[in-house]
Structures are given as C-alpha cells and as structure tokens.
N, C-alpha and C positions, 0 to 999 in steps of 0.2 A: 855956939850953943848946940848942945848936943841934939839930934832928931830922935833918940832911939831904934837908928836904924841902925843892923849888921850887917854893913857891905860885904865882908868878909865872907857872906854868904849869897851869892848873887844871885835870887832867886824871887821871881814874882809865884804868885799862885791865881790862876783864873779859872770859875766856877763859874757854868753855863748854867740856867733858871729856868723854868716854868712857873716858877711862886710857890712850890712845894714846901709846906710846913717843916722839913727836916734844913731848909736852907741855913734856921736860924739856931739849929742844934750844931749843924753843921761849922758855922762862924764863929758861935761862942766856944766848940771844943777847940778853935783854932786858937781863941783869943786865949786860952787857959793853959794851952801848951806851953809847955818848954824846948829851948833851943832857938835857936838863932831865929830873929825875925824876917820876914820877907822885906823883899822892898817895897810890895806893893799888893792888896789885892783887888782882883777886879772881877766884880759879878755883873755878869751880861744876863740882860733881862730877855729871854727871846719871846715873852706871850707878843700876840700877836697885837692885843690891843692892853696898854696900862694903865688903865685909868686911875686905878692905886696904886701907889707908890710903893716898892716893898718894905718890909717891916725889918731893919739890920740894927743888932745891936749894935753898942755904942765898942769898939775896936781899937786895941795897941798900936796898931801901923796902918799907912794911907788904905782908904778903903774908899773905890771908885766903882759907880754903876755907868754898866755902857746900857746900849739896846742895838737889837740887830735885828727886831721886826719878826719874830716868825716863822724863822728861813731854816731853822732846824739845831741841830749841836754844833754838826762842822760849824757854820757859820758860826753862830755864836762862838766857840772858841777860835774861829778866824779873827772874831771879832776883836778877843780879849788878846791873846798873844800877840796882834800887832800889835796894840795899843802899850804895852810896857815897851822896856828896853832891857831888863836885866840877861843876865846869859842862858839862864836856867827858866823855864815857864812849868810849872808844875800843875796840872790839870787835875780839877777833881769834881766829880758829878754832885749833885745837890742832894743826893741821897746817900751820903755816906755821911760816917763820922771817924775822921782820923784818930790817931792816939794818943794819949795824953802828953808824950817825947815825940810825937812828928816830925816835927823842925828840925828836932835834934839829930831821930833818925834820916831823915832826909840828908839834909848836908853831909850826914855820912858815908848813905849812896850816891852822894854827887859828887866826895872828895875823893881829886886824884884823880878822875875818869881821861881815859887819853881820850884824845880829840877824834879816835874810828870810834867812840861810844856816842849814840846820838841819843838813847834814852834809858832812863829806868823806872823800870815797874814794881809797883809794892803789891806786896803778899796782900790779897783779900780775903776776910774771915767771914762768911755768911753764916749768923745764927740759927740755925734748924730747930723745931718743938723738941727737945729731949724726949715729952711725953705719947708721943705718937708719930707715927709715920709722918713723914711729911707732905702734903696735899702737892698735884701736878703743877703748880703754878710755885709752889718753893721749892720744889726740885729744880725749877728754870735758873730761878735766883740762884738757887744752892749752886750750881755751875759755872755761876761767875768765880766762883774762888779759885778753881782751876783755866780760866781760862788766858790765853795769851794776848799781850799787849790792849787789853780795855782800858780804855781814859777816865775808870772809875777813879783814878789814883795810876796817874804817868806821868814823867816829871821830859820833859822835852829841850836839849840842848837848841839856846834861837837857831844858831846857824844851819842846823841840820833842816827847820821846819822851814826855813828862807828856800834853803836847797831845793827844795819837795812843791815851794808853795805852799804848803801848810794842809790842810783838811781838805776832800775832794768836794764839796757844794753839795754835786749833785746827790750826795746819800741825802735824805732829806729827813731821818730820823738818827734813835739812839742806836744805832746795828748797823756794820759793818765799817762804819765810816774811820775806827780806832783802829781794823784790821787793814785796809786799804794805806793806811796811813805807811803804819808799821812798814808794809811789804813795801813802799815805795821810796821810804828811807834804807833798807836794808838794799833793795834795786841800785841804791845811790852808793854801796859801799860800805853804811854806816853798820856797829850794832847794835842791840837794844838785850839790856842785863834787866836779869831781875836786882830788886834791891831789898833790903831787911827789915825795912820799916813794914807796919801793920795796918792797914784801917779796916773799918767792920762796915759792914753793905747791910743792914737792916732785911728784913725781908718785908716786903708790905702787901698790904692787901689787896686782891686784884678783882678786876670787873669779871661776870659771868664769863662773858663769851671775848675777854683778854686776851684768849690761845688763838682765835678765829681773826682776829684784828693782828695778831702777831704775823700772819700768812701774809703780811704784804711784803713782812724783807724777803719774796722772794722775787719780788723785782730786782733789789739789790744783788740780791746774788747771781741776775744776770753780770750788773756790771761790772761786779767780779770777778767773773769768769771772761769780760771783755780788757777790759786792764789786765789783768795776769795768769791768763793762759788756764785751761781745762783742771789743773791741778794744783789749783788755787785752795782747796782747801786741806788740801793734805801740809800744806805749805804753815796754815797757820795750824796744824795740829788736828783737824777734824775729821770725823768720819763721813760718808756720802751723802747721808742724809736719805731722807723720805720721800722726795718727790717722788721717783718712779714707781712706786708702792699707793702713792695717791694719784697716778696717773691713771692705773690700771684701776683704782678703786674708782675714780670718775669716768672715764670710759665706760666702765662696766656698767654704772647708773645711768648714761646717756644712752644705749648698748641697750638697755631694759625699756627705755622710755619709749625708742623708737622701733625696737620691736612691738611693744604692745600698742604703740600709735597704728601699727600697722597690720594688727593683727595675729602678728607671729607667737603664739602664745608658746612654744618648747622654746624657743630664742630668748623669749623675755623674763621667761623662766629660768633658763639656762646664766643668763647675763644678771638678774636679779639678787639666783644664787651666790654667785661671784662677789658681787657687790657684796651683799651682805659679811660674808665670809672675811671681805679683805675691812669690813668697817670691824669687824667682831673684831677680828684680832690684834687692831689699832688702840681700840677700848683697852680692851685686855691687857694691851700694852703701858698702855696710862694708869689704868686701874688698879693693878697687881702692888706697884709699887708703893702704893698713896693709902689711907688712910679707910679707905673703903665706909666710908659714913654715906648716908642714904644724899645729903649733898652734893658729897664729891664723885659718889656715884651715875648721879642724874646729871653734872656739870659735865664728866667726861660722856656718856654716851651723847649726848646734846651734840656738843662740840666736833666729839669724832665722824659726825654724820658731816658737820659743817664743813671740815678742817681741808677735804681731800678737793673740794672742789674750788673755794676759795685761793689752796695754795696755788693748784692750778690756773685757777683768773690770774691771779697777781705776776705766776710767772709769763704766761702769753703778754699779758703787759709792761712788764720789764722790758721782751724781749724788745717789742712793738717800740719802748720809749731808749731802748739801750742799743737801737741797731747799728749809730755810725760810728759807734765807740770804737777806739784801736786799742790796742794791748799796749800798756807802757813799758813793757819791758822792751829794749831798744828804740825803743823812741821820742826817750829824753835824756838831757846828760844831767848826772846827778855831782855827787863830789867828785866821783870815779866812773869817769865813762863806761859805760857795757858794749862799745861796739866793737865790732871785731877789728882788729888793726888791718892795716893794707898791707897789700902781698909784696909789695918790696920791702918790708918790714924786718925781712927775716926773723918774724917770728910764727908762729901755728897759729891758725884760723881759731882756734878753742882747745882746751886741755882738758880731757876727760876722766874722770879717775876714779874707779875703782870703790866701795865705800869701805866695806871690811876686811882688816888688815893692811890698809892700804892707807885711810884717812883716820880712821878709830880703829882700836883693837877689838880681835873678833871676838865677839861671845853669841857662841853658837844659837842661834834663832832670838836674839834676845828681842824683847819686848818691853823692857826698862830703861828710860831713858835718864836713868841716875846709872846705869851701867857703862854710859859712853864714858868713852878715854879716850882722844886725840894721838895719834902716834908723835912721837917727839919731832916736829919741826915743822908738821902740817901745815897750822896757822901759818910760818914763816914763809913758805913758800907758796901758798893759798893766795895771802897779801903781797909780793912779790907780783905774781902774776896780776894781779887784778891793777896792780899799778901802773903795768904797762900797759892794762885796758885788752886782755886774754880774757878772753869769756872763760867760764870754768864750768865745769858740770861734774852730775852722776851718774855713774853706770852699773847696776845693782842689781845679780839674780838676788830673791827673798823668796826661796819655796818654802820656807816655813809657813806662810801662807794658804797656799794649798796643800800641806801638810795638816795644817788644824792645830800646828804649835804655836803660833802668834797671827792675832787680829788683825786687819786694818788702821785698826784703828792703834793697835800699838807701834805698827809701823810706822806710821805717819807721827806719830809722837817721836819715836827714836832718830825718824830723820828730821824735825823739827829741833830736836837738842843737839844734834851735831852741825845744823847749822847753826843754831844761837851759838854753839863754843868755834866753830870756825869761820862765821861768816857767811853771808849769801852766796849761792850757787844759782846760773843763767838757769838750769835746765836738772830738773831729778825726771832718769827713767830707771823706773824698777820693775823688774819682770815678776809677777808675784805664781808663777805656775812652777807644777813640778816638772822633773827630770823628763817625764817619757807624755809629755801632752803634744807635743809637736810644735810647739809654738814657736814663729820666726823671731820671738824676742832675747829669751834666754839664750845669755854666752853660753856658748862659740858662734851662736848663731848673731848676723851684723844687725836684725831691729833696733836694739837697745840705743846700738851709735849711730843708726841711720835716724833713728825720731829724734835724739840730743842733736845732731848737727840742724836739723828741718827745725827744732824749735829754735834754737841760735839764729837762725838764717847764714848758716855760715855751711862753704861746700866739704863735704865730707872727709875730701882727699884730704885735705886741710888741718885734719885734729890728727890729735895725740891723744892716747889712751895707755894711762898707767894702771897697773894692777899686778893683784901677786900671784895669779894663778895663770899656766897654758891657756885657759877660755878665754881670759884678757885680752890675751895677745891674737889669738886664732880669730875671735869678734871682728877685734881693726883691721886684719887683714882679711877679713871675707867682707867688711865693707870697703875696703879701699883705702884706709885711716892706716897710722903708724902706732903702730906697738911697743911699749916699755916695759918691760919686767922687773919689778921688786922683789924678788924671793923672802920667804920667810921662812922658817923652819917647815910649815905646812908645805912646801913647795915642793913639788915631785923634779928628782933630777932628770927626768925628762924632759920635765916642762922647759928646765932652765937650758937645756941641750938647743930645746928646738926654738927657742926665742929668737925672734930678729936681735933682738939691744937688748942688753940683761945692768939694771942699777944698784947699786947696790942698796941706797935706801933712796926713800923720797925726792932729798936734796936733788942728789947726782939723777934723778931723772928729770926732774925740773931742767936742772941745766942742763942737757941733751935734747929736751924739749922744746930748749931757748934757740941753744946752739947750733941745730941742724934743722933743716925742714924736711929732707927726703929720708922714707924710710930705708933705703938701699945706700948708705952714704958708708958704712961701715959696723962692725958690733963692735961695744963697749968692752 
C-alpha cells in the first residue's frame, strides 16, 4: 500500500514554535506545495507552558508535535532533528512562508551534494512598504535577506549535525545560535552553499521598546567571541558593531552623574555634553533612514537613550555568565581534524597562503564578493591539506582600507566568499593599514605570520608560507617560517631572483610544502 511518501527525497522538515499565528500559514503553504514530500514534519512546541494545544491543519505527510519546554530555538531544533532519521533535516522558523515549488526547489539543492556539503541555504526575500521608507525595526527584518546561514530556511545534512552535536544550548534565544552552528560545521571541514529555492520572511510588527530587549544578544556575542576567536564576526560577514560607541556614550552618562553627585559642575558639564552628542547621533543614525513620522521619531529617541546602556548591562553579563568558555577551534575533532600533526610527521606545523593572486585572482582593492575567482587547483590542494589535518590559514595586506577604497565591511564579505568557495581557514590575518603607517603587521614585516601561527597554537618555525610577491617570502623569513614563491606575471624578477624556493603554480608548492620541512634543504 502506497504511504505517499518520496523517499527518493530523503528529507524531514523541523519547525521550532512559540504558537505564532504564521505557524499555520506557514504549514498550509507547505501542504499546497509541489515537489517531493518530506518524510516527516515535526513541530516542536517550545512555550514554556501548553495548556493549548496548537492549532495544525489537517497535512499530506506524517505531521508530529514534540515539546522541549522553553529552553529556546537550539533546543527546540535539537529537539526535532534528533527525533527523525531522514538524511536531510530542513529547518524552518515559524515566521516564514516557503514557496509555492519548495519541495521541488529543495530537493534540487539537495541533489548531488558531495558528502564535504553539510548545508544549504535559501535565498530570503523580506517584503519592505513600497510606499514609504521603512521604519528601524523592518530594516532589522529587511537584513535578514542578506544575511549568512540563518535557520529561517537551512536544510542540514544529519551526519554533519551528529558531527557538531548539533545546536549550541547555551544561546538561549533566536541570535547567533544559526551562526555558532555554521562556523562549527565549517571548523569540522564541511561547507555550507547557498541554494535556489526562495521563502518570504514577513515583516511583523514589533513592540515599542523591541530594539532595547534586542541588547541582550550581547551576551551572546561574548560567547561568540569565546568559541571562535576575536574575529568571529568578520568570519560570518559582519561589520564591528556599536558596542564601543555605546561604551563611551554610557560612560559618558555615569561620568555626568558622578561628577554632578559630587559637585563637579565643568566635569558634568563637560561628560553630559558628550553624552548627549554620542545619543544625538545614534538617533540620527536610526532616524535618517526610516520613515520620520512623529512615531517613529519618538520610538527612536526613546530607545537610543535606552539602547547604550542596556547593551552595555547585557555585555558585562555575558561576560560574567560566558567566562570558562574555551574557543572550539582546536578543541574538538570534527569530520577533519584541525590539529596540527606531529613533528615526525614530516609535514609543516600549518600552511599559510597568501589570499590575492595566490588563492583568488586579484582585482585590485575589490569589494565584491561576486568578483572572487578561485585560482585553478586552490580547492584541490586546500582539501588535500586539510586531509592530512595541516591547519591552513591567511596572510593578507588589504590597504585598500586605509586607503578609503574599500570598507570593512566589504572586506570581511570578500573573505567570507572565498571561504564559502574554498572552504574553512584555521586563522584570517589581515593587515588593513597603508604603506608608510609603520605597523609590525604588514608584509614584509613578520606580525601577520607571527599572530596566524599564536592563533593555530602551532610554533612559527613550523609553517609555510606561499605567495606571489618578495613581501611573502621576506614575512617568513623575518619570522623564522619558510617561504614559497608563486610568481605571476605581477611578479618582479627580483622578487623571484631573491626567493628562497620559487613554484611554479600552487600545486608544486603544496608539494614542496609536503615534501620538505627545512627552509634551507635546497631551491626548486
């Protein structure tokens, strides 16, 4: 007797709840879709108390409610992805509505994926007013459509989530817990693609003081930064953020109190001003962009009074509740070890390389990261190394930076898409200063390889360092590390005169990097 199932499509789908009325929009655009059926859906109730039952339409394929009490999203989806068995678990938040071919799109970013793909993520479309500007709280929303690996709509390979353990617990809301994930499958070797399929994220309506209660993921983002190192957010694509700018805006308010508690009236004066100055142009900053209705105007000064001191509580308690946290990068095995092999290994402590012209082709200061292009055999040799468990890193002047030709925030994008196209990297150091600032990091100068070996925890003597310019090579040898030369047509015949080992392309430096350990053994 037939089930109506399509195994041929081996895919559960598990949606985590609070009882939000979009649940059952949400179900029914599933049940109306076309393309292959799940095996199974499973909505995990996480309110804290049920005493109602939820409300699910009547459903095509098995449809099971769990409960996980409470405990937040991870849980809940801890909850629901163990509870299937199919190979594929497809996660979707309770506030979207997939498209009318999901299934169908689905299964076609699922078909075919080799087994180093651990996830993929669909395109999210957030509807904005045509008619007006749109207010500071669906700009937030609006953001989601760009943003990397959110479990609005992420479809998860099981083995990969087995690998990881699955959700970190301790995030105990909807923020960060989708990024944490990500980076700790990527840690493991895996990648995570985007995929073709579409769903639409609603924008909804939000409470007054929403922004002020948002200030609590900055506990989270201690523990973010304790799991994966200082430059954790460049990692998933983001810019620094505002805390330090509400640092100095709360200081400055404390700064006024306790001068005028004390009498100090130029002090409190002085620190008042300040204050004011850095809330003004937070407002200002919210405001400009949004809709400017007498509202939206009173919601954001309201708020930006609230917002700098709040993020501040929430980080000193992050820190307070995130102190004995260890960084997981080396500190768990994933599919693919990260730790550095042993020194009778004959292989190098870590291989460092170079990013432009070296791993992608250069295009001068870019800032696009639909511009990257992988050199021909990178991935091969990327994955090569990482299989015999060689840490891998980056080593990258970017004075476009301190030029004022590209942002931060575009750089962290551009190395975010060359590692989605090649794969995770132990360690990115990028020197973001110009030519004549003095700074120990920029090649030729050894910072760059001396902070990539100390984040590895691997000794410096130890690496290899491939690239295609003289500073490359001059870097490892003024930290002590061995040097590889790649020339390219940019490559000055000097450079390649003065080279210790000169490659001809990537390949053949890989294997010189395999094959010998001392940098005095000979030139190529």
């Amino acid at each position: 007797m037939s089930t109506g199932l399509d195994l041929s499509a081996d895919y559960s789908v598990v949606v985590p709840t609070v009882g939000r009325p979009n649940l059952q929009v949400l179900l029914d655009a599933l049940g109306h879709a076309t393309g292959p059926r799940p095996r199974e859906v499973v909505v995990v109730d996480d309110r804290r108390t049920a005493s109602d039952p939820l409300d699910l339409p009547e459903a095509p394929w098995p449809l099971r409610v769990l409960r996980s009490g409470g405990r937040g999203p991870a849980a809940a989806r801890n909850t629901g992805w163990r509870a299937t068995a199919s190979e594929w678990v497809a996660f979707l938040d309770d506030d979207v509505v997939p498209g009318p071919d999901w299934p169908a799109r689905l299964t076609d970013d699922l078909a075919c994926l080799p087994p180093g793909v651990a996830a993929s993520q669909a395109r999210l479309v957030v509807p904005l007013p045509a008619h007006r500007r749109p207010t500071d709280a669906e700009r937030g929303t609006g953001g989601l459509a760009g943003a990397r690996w959110i479990t609005a709509d992420m479809a998860y390979r099981r083995s990969a989530l087995e690998a990881v353990d699955g959700f970190d617990e301790r995030f105990p809301r909807a923020y960060r817990e989708d990024a944490d994930l990500a980076l700790r499958v990527i840690e493991a070797g895996y990648r995570v693609v985007d995929g073709r399929r579409v769903t639409t994220h609603p924008v909804a309506a939000s409470a007054f003081l929403a922004s002020v209660r948002a200030q609590r993921g900055n506990a989270d983002d201690v523990l973010m930064r304790q799991r994966h190192g200082a430059d954790w957010r460049a990692r998933i694509g983001e810019g620094p953020g505002r805390l330090r700018r509400h640092t100095v805006t709360t200081a400055a308010a404390t700064a006024a109190v306790l001068f005028g508690l004390r009498g100090h009236r130029r002090g409190a004066a002085a620190a008042g001003f300040l204050w004011a100055g850095c809330t003004a142009e937070f407002a200002l900053h919210r405001i400009l962009p949004g809709p400017r209705t007498a509202a939206e105007v009173g919601r954001m000064l309201v708020t930006s009074v609230a917002i700098p001191p709040a993020a501040c509580a929430h980080r000193i308690r992050g820190e307070w509740r995130h102190r004995e946290v260890r960084r997981f990068r080396h500190s768990r095995v994933g599919r693919r070890p990260r730790l550095a092999p042993p020194e009778d290994a004959g292989l190098p402590a870590a291989v460092l390389f170079d990013r432009d012209d070296t791993l992608i082709h250069d295009v001068p200061y870019n800032g696009d990261p639909d511009a990257v292009r992988p050199v021909p055999a990178a991935a091969a040799v990327l994955g090569r190394l990482r299989d015999l468990g060689v840490p891998v890193g980056v080593v990258s002047n970017q004075s476009g930076v301190a030029r004022g030709l590209i942002t931060l925030e575009q750089l962290a994008a551009v190395n975010a898409r060359t590692e989605a196209l090649l794969g995770p990297f132990g360690t990115w150091q990028v020197c973001v200063h110009g030519e004549d600032t003095g700074c120990d990091c920029r090649k030729p100068a050894p910072g760059l390889i001396e902070k990539a070996a100390a984040d590895l925890g691997v000794p410096v003597a130890g690496c290899v360092v491939i690239g295609d310019t003289g500073a490359d090579v001059a870097a490892a040898a003024a930290a002590g590390a061995r040097g590889i030369l790649v020339p390219t047509a940019r490559t000055l015949p000097a450079e390649i005169a003065a080279a210790p080992e000169v490659a001809a392309d990537i390949t053949e430096a890989v294997r010189l990097a395999l094959g010998k350990r001392g940098a005095g053994e000979g030139r190529s």
